[in-house]
C-alpha positions as semicolon CSV with decimal commas, in nm:
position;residue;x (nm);y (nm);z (nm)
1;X;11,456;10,981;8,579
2;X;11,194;11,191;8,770
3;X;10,817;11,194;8,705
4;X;10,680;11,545;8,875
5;X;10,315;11,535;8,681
6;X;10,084;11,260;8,694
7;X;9,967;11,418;8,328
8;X;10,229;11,266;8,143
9;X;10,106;11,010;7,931
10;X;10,381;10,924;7,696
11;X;10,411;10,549;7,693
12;X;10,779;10,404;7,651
13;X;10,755;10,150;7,441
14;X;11,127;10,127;7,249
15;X;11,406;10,097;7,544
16;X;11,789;9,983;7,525
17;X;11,698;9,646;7,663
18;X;11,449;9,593;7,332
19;X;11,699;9,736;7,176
20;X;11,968;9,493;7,277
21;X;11,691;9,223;7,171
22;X;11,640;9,346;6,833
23;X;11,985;9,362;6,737
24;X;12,042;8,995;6,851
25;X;11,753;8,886;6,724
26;X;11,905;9,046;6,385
27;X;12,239;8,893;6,429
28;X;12,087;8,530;6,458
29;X;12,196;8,471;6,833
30;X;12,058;8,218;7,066
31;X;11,883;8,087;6,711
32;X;11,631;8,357;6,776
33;X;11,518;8,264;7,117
34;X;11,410;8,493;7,383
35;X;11,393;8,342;7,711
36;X;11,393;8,565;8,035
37;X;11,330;8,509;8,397
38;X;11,218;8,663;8,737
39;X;11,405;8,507;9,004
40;X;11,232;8,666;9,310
41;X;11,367;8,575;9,691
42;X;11,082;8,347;9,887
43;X;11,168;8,627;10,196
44;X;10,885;8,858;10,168
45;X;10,589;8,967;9,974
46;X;10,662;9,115;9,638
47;X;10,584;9,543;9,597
48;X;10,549;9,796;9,342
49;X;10,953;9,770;9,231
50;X;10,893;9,386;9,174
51;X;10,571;9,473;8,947
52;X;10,823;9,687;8,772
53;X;11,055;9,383;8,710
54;X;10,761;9,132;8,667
55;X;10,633;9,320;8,384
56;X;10,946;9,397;8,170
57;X;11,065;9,002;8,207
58;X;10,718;8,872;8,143
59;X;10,604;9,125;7,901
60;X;10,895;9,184;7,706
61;X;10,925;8,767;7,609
62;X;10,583;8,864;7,527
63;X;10,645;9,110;7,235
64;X;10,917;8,900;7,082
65;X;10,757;8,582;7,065
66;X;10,927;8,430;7,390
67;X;10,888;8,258;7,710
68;X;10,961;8,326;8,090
69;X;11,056;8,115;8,352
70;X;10,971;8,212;8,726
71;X;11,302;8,044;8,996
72;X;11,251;8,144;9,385
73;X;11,622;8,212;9,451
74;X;11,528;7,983;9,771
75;X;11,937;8,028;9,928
76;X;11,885;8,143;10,245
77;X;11,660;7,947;10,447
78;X;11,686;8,108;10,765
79;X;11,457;8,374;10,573
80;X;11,251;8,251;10,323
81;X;10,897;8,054;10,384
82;X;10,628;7,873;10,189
83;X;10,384;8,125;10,264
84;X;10,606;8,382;10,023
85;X;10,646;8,128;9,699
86;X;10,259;8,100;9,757
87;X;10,205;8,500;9,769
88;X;10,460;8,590;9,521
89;X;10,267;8,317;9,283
90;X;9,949;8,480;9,319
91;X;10,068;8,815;9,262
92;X;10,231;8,719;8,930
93;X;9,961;8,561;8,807
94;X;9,740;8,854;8,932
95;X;9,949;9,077;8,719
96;X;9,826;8,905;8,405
97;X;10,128;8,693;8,336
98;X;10,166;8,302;8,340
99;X;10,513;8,060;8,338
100;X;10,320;7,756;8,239
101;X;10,495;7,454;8,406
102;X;10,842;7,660;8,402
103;X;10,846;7,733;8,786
104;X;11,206;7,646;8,919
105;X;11,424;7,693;9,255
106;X;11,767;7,765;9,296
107;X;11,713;7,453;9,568
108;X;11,638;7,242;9,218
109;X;12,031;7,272;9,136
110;X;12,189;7,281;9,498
111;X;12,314;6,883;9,347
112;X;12,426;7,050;9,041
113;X;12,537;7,330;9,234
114;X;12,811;7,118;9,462
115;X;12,933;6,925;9,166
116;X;13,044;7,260;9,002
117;X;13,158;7,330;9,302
118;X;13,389;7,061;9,336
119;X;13,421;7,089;8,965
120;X;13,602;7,424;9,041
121;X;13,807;7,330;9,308
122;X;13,967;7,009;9,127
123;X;14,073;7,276;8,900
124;X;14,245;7,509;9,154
125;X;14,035;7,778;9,112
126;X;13,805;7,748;9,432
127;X;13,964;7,653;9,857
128;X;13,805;7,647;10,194
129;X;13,906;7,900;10,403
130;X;13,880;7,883;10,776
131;X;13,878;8,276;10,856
132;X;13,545;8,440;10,961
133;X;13,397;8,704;10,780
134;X;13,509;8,988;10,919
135;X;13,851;8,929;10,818
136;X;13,757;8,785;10,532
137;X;13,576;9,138;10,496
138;X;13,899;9,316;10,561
139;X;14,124;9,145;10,392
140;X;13,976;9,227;10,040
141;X;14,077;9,577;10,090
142;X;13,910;9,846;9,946
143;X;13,809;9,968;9,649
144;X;14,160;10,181;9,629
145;X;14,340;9,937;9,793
146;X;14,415;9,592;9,655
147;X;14,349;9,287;9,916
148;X;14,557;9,011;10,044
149;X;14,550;8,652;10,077
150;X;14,425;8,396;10,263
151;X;14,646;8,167;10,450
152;X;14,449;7,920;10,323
153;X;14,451;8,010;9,970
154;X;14,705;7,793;9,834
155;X;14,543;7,458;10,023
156;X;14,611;7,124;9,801
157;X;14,339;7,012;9,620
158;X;14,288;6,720;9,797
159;X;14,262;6,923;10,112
160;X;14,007;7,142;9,990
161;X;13,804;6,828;9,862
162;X;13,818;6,693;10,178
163;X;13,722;6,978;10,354
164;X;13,436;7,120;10,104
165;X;13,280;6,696;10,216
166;X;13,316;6,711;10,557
167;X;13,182;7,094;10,563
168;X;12,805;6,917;10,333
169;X;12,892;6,651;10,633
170;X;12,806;6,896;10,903
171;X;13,119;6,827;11,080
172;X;13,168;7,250;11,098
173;X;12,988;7,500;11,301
174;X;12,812;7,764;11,093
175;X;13,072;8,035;11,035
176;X;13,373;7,813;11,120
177;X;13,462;7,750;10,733
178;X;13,314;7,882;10,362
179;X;13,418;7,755;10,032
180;X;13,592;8,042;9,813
181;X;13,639;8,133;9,436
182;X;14,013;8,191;9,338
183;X;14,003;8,468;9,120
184;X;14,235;8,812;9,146
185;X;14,244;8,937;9,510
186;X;14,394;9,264;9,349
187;X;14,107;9,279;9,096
188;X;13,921;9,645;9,063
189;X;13,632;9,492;9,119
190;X;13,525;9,398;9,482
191;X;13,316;9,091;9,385
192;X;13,625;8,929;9,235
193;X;13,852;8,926;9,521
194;X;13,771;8,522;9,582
195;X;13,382;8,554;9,646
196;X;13,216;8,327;9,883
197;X;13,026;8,030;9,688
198;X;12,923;7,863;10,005
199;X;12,851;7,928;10,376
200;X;12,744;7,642;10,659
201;X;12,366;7,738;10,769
202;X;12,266;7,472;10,975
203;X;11,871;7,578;10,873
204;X;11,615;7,343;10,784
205;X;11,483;7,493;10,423
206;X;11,153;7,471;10,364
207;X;11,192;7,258;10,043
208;X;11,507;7,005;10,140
209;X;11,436;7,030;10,482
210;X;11,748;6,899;10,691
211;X;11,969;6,748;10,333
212;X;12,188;7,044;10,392
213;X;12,389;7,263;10,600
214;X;12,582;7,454;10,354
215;X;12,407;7,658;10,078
216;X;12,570;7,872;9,775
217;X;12,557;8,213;9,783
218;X;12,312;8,404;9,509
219;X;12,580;8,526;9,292
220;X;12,688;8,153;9,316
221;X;12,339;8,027;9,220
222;X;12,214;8,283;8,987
223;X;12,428;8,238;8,696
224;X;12,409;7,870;8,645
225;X;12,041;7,873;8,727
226;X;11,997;8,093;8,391
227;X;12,261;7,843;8,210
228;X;12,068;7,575;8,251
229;X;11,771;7,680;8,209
230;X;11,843;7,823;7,849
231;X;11,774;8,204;7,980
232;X;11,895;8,431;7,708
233;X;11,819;8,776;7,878
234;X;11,923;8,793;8,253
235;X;11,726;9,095;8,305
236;X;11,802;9,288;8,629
237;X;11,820;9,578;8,830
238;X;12,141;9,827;8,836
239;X;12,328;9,709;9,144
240;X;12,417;9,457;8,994
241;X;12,586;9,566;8,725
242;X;12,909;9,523;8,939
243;X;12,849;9,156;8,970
244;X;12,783;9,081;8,632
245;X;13,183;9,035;8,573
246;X;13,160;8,783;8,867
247;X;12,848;8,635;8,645
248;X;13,020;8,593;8,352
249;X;13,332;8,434;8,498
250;X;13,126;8,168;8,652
251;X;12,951;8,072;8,354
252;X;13,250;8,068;8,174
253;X;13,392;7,804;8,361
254;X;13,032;7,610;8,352
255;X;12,997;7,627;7,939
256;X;13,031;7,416;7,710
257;X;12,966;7,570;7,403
258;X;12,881;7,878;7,272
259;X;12,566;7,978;7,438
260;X;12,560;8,195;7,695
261;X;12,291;8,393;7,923
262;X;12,334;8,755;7,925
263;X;12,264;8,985;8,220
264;X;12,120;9,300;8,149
265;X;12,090;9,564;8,425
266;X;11,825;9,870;8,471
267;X;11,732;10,121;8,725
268;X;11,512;10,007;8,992
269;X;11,166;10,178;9,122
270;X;11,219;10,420;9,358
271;X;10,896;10,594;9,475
272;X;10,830;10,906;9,632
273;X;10,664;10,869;9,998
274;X;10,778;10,524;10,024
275;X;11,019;10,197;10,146
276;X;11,107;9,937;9,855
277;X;11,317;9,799;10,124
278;X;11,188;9,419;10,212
279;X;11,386;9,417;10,473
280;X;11,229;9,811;10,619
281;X;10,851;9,610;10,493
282;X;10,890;9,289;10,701
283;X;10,976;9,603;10,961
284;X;10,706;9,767;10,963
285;X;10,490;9,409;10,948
286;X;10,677;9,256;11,287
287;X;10,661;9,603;11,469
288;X;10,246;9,626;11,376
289;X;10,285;9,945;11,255
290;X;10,083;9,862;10,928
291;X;9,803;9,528;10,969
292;X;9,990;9,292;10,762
293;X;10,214;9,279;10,437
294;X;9,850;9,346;10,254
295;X;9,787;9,618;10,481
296;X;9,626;9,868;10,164
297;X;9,877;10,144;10,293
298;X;10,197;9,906;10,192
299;X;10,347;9,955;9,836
300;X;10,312;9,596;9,832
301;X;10,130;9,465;9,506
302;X;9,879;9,265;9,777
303;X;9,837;9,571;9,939
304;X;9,759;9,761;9,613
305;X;9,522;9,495;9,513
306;X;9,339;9,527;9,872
307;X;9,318;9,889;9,830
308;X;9,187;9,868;9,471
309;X;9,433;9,899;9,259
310;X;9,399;9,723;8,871
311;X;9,671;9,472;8,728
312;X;9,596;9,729;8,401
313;X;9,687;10,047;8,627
314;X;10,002;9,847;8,745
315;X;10,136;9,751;8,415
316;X;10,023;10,064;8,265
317;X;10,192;10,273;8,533
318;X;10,501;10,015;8,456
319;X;10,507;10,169;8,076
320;X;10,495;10,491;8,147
321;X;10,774;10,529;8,373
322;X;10,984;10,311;8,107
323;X;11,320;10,162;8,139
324;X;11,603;10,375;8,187
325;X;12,003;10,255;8,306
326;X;12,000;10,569;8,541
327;X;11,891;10,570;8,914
328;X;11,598;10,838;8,972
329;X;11,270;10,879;9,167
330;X;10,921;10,863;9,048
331;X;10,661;11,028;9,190
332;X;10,400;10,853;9,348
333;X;10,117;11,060;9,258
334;X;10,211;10,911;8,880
335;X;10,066;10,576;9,015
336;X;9,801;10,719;9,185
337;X;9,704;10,873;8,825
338;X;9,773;10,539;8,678
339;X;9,437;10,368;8,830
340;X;9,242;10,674;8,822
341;X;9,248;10,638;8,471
342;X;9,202;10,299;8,438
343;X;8,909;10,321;8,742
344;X;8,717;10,605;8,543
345;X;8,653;10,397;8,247
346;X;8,571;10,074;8,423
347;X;8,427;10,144;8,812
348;X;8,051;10,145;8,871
349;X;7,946;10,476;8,991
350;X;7,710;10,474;9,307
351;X;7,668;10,741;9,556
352;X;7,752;10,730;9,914
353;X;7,742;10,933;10,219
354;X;8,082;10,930;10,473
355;X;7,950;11,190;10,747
356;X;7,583;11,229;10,708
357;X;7,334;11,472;10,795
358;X;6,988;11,415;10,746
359;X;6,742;11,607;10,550
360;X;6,373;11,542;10,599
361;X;6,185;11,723;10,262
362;X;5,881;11,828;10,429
363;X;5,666;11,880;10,126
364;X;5,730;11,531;9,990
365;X;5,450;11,274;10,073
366;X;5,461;11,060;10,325
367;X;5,553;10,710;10,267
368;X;5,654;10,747;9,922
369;X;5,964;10,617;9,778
370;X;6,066;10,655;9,404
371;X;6,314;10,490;9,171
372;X;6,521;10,720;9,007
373;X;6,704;10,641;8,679
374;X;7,131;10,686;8,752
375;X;7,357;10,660;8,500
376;X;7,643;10,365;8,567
377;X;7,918;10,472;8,370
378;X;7,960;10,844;8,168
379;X;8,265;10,729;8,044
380;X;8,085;10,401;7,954
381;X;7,724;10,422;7,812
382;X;7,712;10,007;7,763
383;X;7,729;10,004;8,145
384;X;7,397;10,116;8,162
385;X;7,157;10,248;8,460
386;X;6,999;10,168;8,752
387;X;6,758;10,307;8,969
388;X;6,830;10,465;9,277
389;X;6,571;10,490;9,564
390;X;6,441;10,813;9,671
391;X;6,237;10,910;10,006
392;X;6,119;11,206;10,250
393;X;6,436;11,160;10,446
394;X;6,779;11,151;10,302
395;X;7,139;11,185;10,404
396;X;7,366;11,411;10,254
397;X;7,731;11,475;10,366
398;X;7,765;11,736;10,672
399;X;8,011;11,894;10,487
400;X;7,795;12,023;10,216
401;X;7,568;12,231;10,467
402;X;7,678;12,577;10,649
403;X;7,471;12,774;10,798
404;X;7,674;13,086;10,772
405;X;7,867;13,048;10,445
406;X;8,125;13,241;10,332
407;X;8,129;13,394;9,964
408;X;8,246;13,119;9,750
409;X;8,043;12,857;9,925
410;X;7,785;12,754;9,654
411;X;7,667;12,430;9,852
412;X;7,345;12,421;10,072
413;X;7,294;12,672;10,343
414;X;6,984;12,863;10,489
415;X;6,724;12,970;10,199
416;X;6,958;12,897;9,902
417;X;6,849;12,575;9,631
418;X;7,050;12,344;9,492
419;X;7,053;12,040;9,302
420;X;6,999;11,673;9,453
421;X;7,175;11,455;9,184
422;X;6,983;11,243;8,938
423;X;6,665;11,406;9,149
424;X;6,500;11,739;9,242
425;X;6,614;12,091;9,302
426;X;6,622;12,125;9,700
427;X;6,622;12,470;9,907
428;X;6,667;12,505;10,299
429;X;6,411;12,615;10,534
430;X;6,531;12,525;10,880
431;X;6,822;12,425;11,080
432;X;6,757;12,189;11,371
433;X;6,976;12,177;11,700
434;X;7,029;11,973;11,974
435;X;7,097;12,107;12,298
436;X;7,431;12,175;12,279
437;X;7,350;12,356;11,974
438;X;7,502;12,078;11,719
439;X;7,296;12,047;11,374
440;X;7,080;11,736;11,385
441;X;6,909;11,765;11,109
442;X;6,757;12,053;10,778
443;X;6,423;12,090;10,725
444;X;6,386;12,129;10,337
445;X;6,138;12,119;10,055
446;X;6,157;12,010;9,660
447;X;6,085;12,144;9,386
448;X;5,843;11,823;9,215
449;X;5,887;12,019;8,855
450;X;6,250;11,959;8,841
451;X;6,257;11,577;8,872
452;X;6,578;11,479;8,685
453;X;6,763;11,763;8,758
454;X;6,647;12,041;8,570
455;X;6,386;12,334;8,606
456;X;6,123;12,398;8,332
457;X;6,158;12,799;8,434
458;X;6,522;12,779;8,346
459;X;6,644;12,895;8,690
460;X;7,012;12,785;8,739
461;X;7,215;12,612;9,073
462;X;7,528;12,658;9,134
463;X;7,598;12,322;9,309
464;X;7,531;11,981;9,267
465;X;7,469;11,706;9,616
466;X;7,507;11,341;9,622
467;X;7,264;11,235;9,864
468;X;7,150;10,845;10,012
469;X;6,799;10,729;10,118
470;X;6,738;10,736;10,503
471;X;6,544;10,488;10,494
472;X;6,664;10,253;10,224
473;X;7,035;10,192;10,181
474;X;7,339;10,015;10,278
475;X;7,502;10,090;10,595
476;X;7,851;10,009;10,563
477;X;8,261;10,068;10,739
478;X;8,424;10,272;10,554
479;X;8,835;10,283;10,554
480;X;9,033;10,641;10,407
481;X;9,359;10,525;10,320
482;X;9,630;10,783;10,267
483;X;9,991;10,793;10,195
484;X;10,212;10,604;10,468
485;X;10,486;10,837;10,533
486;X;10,460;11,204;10,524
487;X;10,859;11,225;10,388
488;X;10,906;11,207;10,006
489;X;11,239;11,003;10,080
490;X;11,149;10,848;10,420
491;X;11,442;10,653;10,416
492;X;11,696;10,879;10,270
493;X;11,800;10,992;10,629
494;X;12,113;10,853;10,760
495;X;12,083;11,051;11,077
496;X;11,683;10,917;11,113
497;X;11,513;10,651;11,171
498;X;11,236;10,649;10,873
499;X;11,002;10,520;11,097
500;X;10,988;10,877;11,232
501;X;10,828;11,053;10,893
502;X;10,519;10,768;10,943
503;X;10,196;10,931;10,836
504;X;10,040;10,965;11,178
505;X;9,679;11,025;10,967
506;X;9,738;10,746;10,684
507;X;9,416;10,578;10,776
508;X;9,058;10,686;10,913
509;X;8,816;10,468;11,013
510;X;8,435;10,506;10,955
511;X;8,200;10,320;11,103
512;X;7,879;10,406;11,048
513;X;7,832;10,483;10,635
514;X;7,551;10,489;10,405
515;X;7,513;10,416;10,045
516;X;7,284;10,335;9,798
517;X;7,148;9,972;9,756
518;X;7,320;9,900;9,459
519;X;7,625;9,777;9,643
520;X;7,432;9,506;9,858
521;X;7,593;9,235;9,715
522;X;7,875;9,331;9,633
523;X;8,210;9,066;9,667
524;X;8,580;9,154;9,799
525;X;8,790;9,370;9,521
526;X;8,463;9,481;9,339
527;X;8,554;9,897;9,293
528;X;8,309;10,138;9,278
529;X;8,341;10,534;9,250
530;X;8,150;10,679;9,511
531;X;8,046;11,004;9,317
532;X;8,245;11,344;9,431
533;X;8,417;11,117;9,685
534;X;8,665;10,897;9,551
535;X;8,711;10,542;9,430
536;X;8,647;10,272;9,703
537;X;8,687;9,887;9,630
538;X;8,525;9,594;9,885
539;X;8,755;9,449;10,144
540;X;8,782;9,100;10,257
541;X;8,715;9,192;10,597
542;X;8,353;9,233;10,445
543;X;8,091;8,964;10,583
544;X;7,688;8,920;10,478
545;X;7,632;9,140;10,783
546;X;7,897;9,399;10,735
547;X;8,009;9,538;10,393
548;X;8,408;9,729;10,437
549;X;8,526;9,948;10,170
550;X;8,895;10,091;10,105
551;X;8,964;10,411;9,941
552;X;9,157;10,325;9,661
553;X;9,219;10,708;9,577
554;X;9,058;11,081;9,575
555;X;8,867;11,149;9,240
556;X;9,194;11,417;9,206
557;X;9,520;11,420;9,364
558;X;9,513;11,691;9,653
559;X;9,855;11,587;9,800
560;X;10,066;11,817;9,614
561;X;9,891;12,127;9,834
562;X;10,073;11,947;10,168
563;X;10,349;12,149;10,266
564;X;10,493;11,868;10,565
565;X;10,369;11,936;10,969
């Protein structure tokens, strides 16, 4: 599936995997239970593809009148930290979505785990094997070529039992032995040539600490977690559709009646001008060439929420790319859209200036300041107005002065009038110069008859300014955020490293801003839309003294005009 235009605005709301619900919901099965779960790894911090996930396993329990259980597949503890079950947590629960006291670990069943385990080789169907994994990894052939067998394969039971003990003992180095399914070395299917269940990691985890040195392997753990935890609807992404015979083998040899889980698979997120890679993320984190996992640049969903993104945009950007069960790329510029939409009917409008030039209005009195009425919200007429100060001096942005326009240049520029917003018609007198013959400064005057915007006469502008006090308003850092990598598939080079299409220009500092005095007190995550500029939320790096703002995004997307460097 490919999304080109960030118009689109159908919303998916029937897909096979409701589908599949309805049906069983029809036939009577699971007594009319719907019971999913997202099962995220504790090795990173959740992105955009996860939101993807998170909202079809939350909110489809939702619609039918079911629950959702949240398990950190916590297997591999040379990877995974506290720090990530506490981010992921947040982030879920940021999203709009809630597991009540159903939050579970795979490290929860690593008992239950070994006694199926042992379970499975007391009935032949599982042996240690001492090979490493590269043979291991070339003696299951190819996908053409059936595999062979271990030398180990046909151990006693006894042996193995032994074994399998003395391996949980720690009597083994770490790669010296693994426990193995018996299955069908000759199978079709790679993941049932005897699958690894467990491998000795002789890693504290950061739940069991030091209780043990082997741990099963996620297609071990995934299964039985959903078996006994009632899961009807193992909803996941399309790689592992090849596993899901693997899946189903192990819980048949777990069940004991007729219920069974059943694993679903869908296309995952891919997104133009980005990594969903955790592993390319925690990359880019360790090699500082972003300021964090929640650096506002990282398709992270704590980096969208720094940059000022809405759970709403999120999930609404989450239905309209839908569900699909083929492999596709959506554009980013669709997300973008999504909280530009949701921004517009919500964000406080307030005006601000990013590169100022100041205007002193000669013909306005001296020492006079007046409060003029702004609207909040056009989209929004409960939000209101508020009163925006207005003085001799005032900053508007440098880029809306030339002194020697060219045709279609309707802005300000020697002798020509325009409009200050929510104020006065404004004309240019005078340019002044430093010595090096920069502008400094215009010398203007106002029209007092047009307070509000409008002339009595009837005369017409062509252009409309924001403009800030000089000498009352905020003074504030301001961060322009852009897109990270200047490649639509940055890592879809074999031959390239995609840390080479990085976005040398994906952030611009500010320092020295001014806006109006409505924002004073404004708190971390509050968005605004600074008018003709963009939207711009408050980021924790803001203090009493120092107010930061992120731009979330452009008032319109402008990236489609870049044609690459």
């Amino acid at each position: 599936m490919s999304e080109k235009t960030p118009e689109k605005d159908a919303v998916v709301k029937k897909n096979f995997i409701r589908q599949i619900i309805e049906e069983e919901l029809k036939e009577g099965k699971n007594d009319g239970r719907v019971h999913t779960r997202f099962p995220p790894e504790p090795n990173g911090y959740l992105h955009i593809g996860h939101a993807k996930s998170i909202c079809l396993n939350f909110g489809t329990a939702q619609e039918y009148g079911g629950i959702t259980n949240l398990r950190f597949d916590d297997t591999n503890p040379s990877k995974e930290e506290t720090e990530y079950v506490e981010s992921i947590k947040k982030d879920v629960r940021w999203l709009g979505f809630d597991w009540g006291e159903r939050e579970y670990f795979s490290s929860d069943y690593f008992d239950n785990l070994y006694a199926f385990a042992v379970k499975l080789i007391k009935a032949d169907k599982a042996y240690v094997d001492d090979q490493d994994a590269e043979t291991i990894s070339t003696q299951k052939g190819t996908p053409t070529r059936p595999g062979f067998e271990s030398p180990h394969r046909e151990r006693s039971v006894e042996e193995n039992l032994d074994l399998f003990e003395r391996m949980r003992g720690g009597e083994f180095n770490e790669g010296e032995k693994v426990l193995r399914a018996k299955i069908d070395m000759a199978s079709p299917n790679m993941h049932m040539r005897d699958p690894i269940l467990y491998r000795i990691m002789k890693t504290p985890h950061h739940r069991t600490g030091d209780k043990w040195c082997i741990y099963p392997m996620y297609d071990f753990a995934h299964g039985q977690g959903d078996y006994w935890e009632g899961i009807t609807h193992s909803i996941c992404t399309l790689e592992f559709e090849v596993h899901r015979p693997l899946y189903n083998w192990f819980v048949d040899q777990l069940k004991e009646g007729e219920y069974r889980p059943r694993q679903i698979e869908f296309a995952r997120l891919n997104l133009t001008y980005t990594v969903m890679s955790k592993r390319k993320l925690l990359e880019l984190v360790k090699e500082n060439y972003v300021n964090g996992w929640d650096d506002p640049r990282m398709p992270t969903i704590s980096g969208l929420r720094r940059r000022g993104y809405t759970p709403e945009s999120i999930r609404n950007f989450a239905d309209r790319i839908g569900v699909t069960k083929v492999d596709g790329m959506i554009d980013v510029a669709l997300l973008e859209h999504s909280v530009r939409e949701d921004l517009n009917k919500k964000a406080q409008r307030v005006m601000g200036v990013l590169n100022p030039l100041k205007v002193v209005i000669t013909n306005y009195p001296e020492g006079q300041v007046e409060e003029l009425d702004a609207v909040n919200n056009p989209e929004n007429p409960d939000a209101g107005k508020r009163q925006v100060p207005f003085s001799k001096e005032i900053y508007i942005e440098r880029d809306d002065f030339m002194e020697d326009p060219p045709r279609k240049f309707f802005r300000l520029a020697p002798g020509r009038e325009v409009r200050l917003r929510y104020a006065y018609y404004l004309t240019c007198n005078e340019v002044i110069k430093d010595e090096n013959g920069e502008i400094t400064a215009l010398h203007c005057t106002y029209d007092p008859e047009t307070k509000g915007g409008n002339s009595p006469d009837g005369r017409k502008v062509k252009a409309t300014l924001h403009w800030v006090s000089a000498s009352n308003n905020v003074e504030a850092e301001v961060r322009l955020y852009d897109r990270l990598f200047l490649d639509e598939e940055p890592d879809g080079h074999k031959d390239r490293d995609f840390k080479k299409f990085l976005n040398p220009d994906s952030l611009t500092v500010i320092k020295k801003c001014y806006l109006e005095p409505f924002v004073k007190d404004a708190k971390p995550l509050d968005s605004f839309q600074f008018e003709r500029l963009g939207y711009f939320n408050v980021d924790p790096d803001s203090s009493t003294d120092q107010l930061v703002f992120n731009r979330t995004a452009p008032l319109r997307d402008n990236w489609s005009k870049f044609k690459g460097k």
